[in-house]
C-alpha positions in Angstrom: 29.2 90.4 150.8 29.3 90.3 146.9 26.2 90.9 145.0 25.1 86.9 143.6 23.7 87.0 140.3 21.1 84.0 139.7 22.1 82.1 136.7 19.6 80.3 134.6 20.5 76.9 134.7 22.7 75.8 131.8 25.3 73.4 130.7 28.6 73.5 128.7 29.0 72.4 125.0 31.6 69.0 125.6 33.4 70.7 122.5 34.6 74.2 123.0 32.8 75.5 126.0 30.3 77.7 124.8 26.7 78.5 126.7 24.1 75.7 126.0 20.7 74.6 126.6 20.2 71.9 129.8 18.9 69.2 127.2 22.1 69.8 124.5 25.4 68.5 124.7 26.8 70.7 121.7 26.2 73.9 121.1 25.7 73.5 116.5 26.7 70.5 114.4 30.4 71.5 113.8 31.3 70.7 117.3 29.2 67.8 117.3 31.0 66.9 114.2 34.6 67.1 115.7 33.7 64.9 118.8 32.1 62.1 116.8 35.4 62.2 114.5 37.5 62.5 117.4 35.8 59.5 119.2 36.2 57.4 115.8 39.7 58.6 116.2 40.2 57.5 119.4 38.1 54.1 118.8 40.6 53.3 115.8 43.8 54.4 118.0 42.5 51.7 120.8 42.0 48.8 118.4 45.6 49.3 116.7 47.1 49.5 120.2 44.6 45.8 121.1 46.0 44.5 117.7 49.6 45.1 118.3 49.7 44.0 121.7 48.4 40.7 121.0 50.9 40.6 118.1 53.7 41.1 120.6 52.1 38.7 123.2 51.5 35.9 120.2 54.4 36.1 117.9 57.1 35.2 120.0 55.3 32.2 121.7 54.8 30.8 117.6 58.2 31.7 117.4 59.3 30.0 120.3 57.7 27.2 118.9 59.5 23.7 118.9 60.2 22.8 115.2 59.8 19.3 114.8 
């Protein structure tokens, strides 16, 4: 049998990986900086994509449009 090492317990930083505390979710403020950008990023990305599919849904229905 391998020899088990007991491991205090710990979690991951979200970010890059490294060694945290149980109670943290980033191990300093630059990675805690580049999620909260990245979510903003990916916030913004998810309203353009909303924003153009309801153009595509709605512009061809006023364009359909009987002109009278």
């Amino acid at each position: 049998m391998i020899g088990l090492t007991k491991v205090d317990s710990h979690k991951h930083c979200i970010v890059c990986g490294k060694t945290i505390e149980e109670m943290d979710s980033f191990c300093d403020e630059v990675c805690e900086s580049k999620y909260k950008s990245a979510q903003r990023r990916q916030t913004l990305f998810f309203l353009i994509f909303i924003g153009l599919l309801i153009l595509m849904l709605i512009v061809p229905a006023i364009l359909k449009a009987p002109q009278g």
